[in-house]
C-alpha positions in Angstrom: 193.0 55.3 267.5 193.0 58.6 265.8 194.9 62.0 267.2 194.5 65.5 266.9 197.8 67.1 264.5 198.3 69.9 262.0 197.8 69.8 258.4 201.4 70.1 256.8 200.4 71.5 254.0 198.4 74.4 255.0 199.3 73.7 258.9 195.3 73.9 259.8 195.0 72.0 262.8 193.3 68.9 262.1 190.8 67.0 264.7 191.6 63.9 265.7 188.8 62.1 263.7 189.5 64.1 260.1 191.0 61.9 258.1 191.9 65.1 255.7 192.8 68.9 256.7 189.1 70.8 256.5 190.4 73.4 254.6 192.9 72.1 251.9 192.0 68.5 251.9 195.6 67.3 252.2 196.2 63.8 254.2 199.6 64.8 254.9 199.3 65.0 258.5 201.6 65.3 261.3 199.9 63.4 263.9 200.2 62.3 267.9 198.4 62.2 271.0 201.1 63.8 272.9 201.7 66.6 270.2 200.3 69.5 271.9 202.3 68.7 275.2 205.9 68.6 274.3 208.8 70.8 274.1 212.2 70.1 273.1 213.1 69.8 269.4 215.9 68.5 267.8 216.1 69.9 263.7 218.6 68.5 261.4 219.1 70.0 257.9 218.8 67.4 255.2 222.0 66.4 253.2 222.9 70.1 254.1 226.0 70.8 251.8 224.6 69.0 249.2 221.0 70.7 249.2 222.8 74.1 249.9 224.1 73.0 246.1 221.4 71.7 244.5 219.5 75.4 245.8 222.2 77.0 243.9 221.9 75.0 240.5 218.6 73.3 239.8 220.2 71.2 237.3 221.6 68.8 239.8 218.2 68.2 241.7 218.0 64.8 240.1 221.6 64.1 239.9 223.5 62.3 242.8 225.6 64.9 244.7 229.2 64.3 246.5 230.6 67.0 249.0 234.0 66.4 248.7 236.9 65.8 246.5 240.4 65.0 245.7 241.1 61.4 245.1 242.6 60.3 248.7 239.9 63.4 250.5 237.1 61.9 251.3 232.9 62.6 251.7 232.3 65.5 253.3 228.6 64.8 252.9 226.0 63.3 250.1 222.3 63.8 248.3 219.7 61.5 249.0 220.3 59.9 245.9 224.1 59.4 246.1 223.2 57.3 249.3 220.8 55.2 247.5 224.1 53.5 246.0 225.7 53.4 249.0 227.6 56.4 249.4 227.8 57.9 253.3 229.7 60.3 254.8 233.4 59.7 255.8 233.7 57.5 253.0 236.7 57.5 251.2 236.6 59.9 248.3 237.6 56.5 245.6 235.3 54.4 247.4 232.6 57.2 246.9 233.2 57.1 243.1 233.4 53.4 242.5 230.0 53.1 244.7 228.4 56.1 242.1 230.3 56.5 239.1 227.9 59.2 237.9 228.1 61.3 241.3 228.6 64.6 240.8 231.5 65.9 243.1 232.0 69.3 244.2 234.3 71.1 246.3 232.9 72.3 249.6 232.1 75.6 249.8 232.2 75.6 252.8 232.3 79.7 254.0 229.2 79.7 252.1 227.3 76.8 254.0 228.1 78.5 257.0 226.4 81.5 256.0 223.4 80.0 255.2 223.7 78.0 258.5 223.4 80.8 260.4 220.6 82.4 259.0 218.7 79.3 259.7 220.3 79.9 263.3 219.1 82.9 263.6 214.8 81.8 262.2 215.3 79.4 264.9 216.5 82.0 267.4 213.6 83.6 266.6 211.2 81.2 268.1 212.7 80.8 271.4 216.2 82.2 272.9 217.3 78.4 274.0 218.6 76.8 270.7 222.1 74.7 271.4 223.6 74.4 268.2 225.4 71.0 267.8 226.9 71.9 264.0 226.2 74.5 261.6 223.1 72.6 260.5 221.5 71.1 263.3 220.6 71.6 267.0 218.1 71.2 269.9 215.6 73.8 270.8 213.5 74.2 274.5 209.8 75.8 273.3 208.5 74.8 276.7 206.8 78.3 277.6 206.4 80.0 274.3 202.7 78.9 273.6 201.7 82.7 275.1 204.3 84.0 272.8 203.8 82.7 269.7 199.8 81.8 270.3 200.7 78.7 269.2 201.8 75.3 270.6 205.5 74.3 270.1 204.9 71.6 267.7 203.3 74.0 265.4 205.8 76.9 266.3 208.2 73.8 264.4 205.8 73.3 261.9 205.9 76.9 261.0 209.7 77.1 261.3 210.1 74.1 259.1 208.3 75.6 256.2 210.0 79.2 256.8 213.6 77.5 256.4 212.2 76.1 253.2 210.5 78.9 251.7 213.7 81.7 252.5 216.7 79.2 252.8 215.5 76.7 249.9 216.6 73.5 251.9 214.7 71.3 253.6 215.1 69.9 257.7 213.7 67.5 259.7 212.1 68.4 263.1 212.4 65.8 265.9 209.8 66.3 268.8 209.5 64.7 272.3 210.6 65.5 276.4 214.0 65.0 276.4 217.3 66.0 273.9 218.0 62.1 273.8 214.6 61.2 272.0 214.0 64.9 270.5 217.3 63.3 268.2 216.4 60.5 267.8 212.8 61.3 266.5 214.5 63.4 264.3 216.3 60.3 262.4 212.9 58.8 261.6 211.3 60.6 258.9 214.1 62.2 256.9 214.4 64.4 254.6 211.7 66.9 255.5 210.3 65.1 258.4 208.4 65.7 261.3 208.4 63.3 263.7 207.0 62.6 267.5 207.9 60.5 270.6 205.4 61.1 273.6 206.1 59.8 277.1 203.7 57.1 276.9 205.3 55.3 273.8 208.8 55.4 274.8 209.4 52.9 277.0 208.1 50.5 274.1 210.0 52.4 271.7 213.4 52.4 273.1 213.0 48.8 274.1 213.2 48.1 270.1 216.2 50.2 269.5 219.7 48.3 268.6 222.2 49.6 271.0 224.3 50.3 267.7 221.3 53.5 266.7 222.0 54.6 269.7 223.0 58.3 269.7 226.6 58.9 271.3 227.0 54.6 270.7 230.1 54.3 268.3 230.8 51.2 266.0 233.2 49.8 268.8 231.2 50.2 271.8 228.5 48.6 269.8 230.4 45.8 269.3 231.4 44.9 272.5 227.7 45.2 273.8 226.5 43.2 271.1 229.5 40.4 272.6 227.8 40.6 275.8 224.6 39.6 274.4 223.3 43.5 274.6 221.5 43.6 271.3 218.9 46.2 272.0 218.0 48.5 274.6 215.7 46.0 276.1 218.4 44.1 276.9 220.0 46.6 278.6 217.1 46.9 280.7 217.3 43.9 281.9 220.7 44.5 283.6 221.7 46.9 287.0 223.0 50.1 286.8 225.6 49.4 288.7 226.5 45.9 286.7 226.6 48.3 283.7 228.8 51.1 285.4 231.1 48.4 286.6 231.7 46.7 283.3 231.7 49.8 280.9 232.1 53.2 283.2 230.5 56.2 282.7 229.5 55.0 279.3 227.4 52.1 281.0 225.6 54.6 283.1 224.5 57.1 280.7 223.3 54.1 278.5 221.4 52.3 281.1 219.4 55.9 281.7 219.1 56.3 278.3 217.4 52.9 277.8 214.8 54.3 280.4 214.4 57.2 278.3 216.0 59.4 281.2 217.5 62.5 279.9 218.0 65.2 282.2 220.4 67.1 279.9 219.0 71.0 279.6 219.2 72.6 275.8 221.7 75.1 276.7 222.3 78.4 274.5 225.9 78.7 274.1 227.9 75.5 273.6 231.8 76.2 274.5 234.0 75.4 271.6 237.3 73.7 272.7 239.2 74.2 269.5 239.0 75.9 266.2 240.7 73.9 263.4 241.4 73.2 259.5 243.3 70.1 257.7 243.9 69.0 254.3 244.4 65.3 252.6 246.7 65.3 249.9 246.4 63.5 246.5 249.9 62.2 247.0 252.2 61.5 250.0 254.1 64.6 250.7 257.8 64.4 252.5 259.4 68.0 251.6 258.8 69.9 254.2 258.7 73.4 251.9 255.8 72.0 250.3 254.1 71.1 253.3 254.5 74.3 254.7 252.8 76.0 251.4 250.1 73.7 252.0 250.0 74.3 255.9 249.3 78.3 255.6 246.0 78.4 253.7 244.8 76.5 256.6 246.0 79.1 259.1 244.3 81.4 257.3 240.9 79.6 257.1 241.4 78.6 261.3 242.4 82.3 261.8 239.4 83.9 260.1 236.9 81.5 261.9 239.0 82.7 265.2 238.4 86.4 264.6 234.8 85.8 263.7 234.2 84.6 266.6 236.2 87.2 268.7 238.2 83.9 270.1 241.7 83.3 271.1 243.7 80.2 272.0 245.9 79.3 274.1 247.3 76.3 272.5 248.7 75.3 269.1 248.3 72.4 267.0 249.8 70.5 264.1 248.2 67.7 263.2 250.0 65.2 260.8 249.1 61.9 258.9 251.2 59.6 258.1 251.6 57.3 254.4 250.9 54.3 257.0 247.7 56.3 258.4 249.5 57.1 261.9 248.3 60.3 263.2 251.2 62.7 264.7 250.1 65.5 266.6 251.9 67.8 267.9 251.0 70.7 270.6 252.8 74.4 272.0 250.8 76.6 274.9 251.7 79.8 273.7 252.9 82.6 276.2 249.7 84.6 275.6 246.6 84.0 273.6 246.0 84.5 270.0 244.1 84.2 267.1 246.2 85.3 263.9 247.6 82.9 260.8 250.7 84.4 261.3 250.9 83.4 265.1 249.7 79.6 264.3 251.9 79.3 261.0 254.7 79.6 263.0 254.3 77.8 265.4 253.2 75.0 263.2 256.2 75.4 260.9 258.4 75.3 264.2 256.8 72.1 265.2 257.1 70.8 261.8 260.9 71.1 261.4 261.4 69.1 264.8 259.6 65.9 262.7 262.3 63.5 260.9 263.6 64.2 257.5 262.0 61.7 254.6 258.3 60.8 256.3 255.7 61.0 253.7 252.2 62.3 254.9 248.9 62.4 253.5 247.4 65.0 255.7 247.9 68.1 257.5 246.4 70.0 259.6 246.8 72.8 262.2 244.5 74.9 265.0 243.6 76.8 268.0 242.9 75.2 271.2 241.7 76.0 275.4 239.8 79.4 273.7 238.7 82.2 275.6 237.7 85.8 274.4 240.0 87.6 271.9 241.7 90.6 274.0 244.1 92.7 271.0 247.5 91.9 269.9 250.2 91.8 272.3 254.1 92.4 271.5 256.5 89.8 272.6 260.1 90.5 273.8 261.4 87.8 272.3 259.8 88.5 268.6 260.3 92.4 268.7 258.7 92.0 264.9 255.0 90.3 265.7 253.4 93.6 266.7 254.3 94.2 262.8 252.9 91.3 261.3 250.1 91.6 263.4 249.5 95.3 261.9 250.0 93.7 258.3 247.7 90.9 258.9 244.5 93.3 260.0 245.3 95.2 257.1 245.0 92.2 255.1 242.3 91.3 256.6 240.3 94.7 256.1 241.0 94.5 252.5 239.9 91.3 251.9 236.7 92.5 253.7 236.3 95.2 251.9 237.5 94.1 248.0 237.0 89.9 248.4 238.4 87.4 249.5 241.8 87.2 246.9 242.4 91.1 247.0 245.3 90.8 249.0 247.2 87.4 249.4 250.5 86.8 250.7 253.7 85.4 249.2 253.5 81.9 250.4 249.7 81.6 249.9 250.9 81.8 245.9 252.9 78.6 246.1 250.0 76.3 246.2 248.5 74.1 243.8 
């Protein structure tokens, strides 16, 4: 049986028994019974970093793409093409070029994707004021309400939306639609790149009862695997067991599952999502052990978690140094400051403090530092125990003004010139 839906080329609404848009003849045709009803989206940019690239230099729109670099980093993200070899994210830069030889590989850029991010924040916060941003390229929005407003449905407020992003951003998203956050996700997953994609109330019990536990949104590899031991292949499955059989034997996680396999989300799309930390870390093409080099490598880092700090007009209370063994043991190390802050100078420190307490001799392959329990950004304050940080507070806004003002290199400190 046929439904109504909206041409996606010229987004005429189509009847439900036109078998081509009346006005541009196109059968590309977003389609559902339920489509006219719903109200919570989910849209995730496609290969984001990579498409943000290929934008930016045509010559690459038929080449596979890497986001990353450095021969131990690894795969920030990848084109749809890359991951026709086999290439994912998270994947181990060498594994990355064995899989695609060919690839590509570029550096993130990554103040750049940010930018672009949030002007596609912003087109989406023009449709309705509750979009919850998961990343800087996807998030859920609530149009439940806005049909008045726009004169339009919400599912072709999206449609519209989608081809805006395309047309001013030059990358493409996919635009999940159903009742709840949980599906709205999910639906987005089906139909990528460029998709637009529906789940209506009356399909998803069907639906869900299909779905491997391991597609499951918020389901990681190991939790997967133990469900899968206890014979809990697919939702269905986990249907077939109590609530409280589930909560018993897997907690909290057992609960939200079994809820979730009912297609029960209760979760409202909330505009402002509180960030816990702010943070930046590099891997190293060889094990470092001097602890002068690491500390080279360790301020640029400050500097990027710093900048994202005072974008945001955030301050933490807690510092971080995050360290990575040769043997892949993870060391971190935390300090709660005796006020908040948000300057490189205040968390290089502190990190370099923490660092010197580490033995003599360990090689690491990663570093990393940030900003943690955040709360608004108040001023500088002096400390009687570092008469001199009300200076280099002074010198670091005025750093920071110049770099404003003249670019991003006008005016870099001593130690930032002892990197690689």
């Amino acid at each position: 049986m046929s439904a109504p839906g909206y041409c996606r080329a010229c987004l005429t609404p189509v009847e439900a028994d036109d078998a081509a848009c009346p006005s541009c003849r196109s059968r590309n045709i977003a389609r559902h019974a339920e489509m006219n009803a719903l109200g919570i989206a989910h849209i995730d940019c496609d290969a984001f970093y990579a498409a943000v690239e290929k934008r930016d230099d045509p010559s690459l729109e038929d080449q596979p793409v890497i986001i990353g670099g450095g021969r131990r980093g690894v795969v920030s993200t990848c084109c749809y093409v890359a991951r026709l070899y086999g290439v994912r994210s998270a994947m181990p830069m060498f594994k990355a070029r064995k899989a695609c030889p060919d690839a590509v590989v570029i550096k993130p850029r990554m103040a750049l994707y940010v930018e672009e991010g949030r002007r596609i924040r912003a087109m989406m916060q023009d449709v309705t004021p509750l979009v919850e941003p998961l990343s800087i390229d996807e998030a859920f929005l609530d149009l439940t309400g806005t049909e008045r407003l726009h004169g339009a449905p919400p599912a072709l407020t999206l449609l519209r939306l989608q081809r805006r992003i395309h047309e001013q951003v030059g990358v493409t998203v996919s635009v999940g639609l159903s009742f709840n956050k949980f599906l709205a996700k999910t639906a987005s997953d089906l139909d990528k790149p460029h998709g637009f994609s529906v789940i209506g109330k009356a399909e998803a019990p069907e639906f869900l009862g299909a779905l491997k536990v391991g597609a499951v949104f918020g389901v990681g590899p190991a939790f997967a695997k133990k469900l899968e031991a206890d014979n809990l292949r697919t939702l269905a499955d986990v249907r077939k067991r109590s609530d409280s059989d589930l909560a018993r034997r897997y907690g909290e996680s057992g609960l939200r599952l079994a809820q979730i396999a009912r297609g029960e989300d209760n979760r409202a799309v909330k505009p402002e999502r509180e960030r816990k930390s702010v943070s930046a870390e590099t891997t190293f093409e060889d094990d470092v052990s001097d602890k002068q080099a690491l500390k080279d490598r360790l301020w640029p880092l400050c500097v990027k978690v710093a900048d994202r700090m005072k974008a945001e007009a955030t301050a933490g209370r807690v510092v971080t140094l995050k360290l990575k063994t040769d043997r892949f043991k993870t060391v971190t190390r935390r300090r709660t400051l005796n006020q908040p802050a948000q300057l490189a100078d205040t968390l290089y420190r502190n990190c370099i403090d923490l660092l010197d307490r580490e033995p003599d001799g360990q090689r690491y392959r990663l570093i990393g530092a940030g900003y943690s329990v955040l709360e608004p950004a108040a001023g500088d304050a002096g400390d009687l125990l570092d008469p001199d940080a009300l200076k280099r507070a002074a010198a670091e806004r005025a750093m920071d003004a110049a770099r404003q003002k003249f670019g991003g290199s006008a005016v870099v400190k001593g130690r930032m010139l002892k990197r690689d």
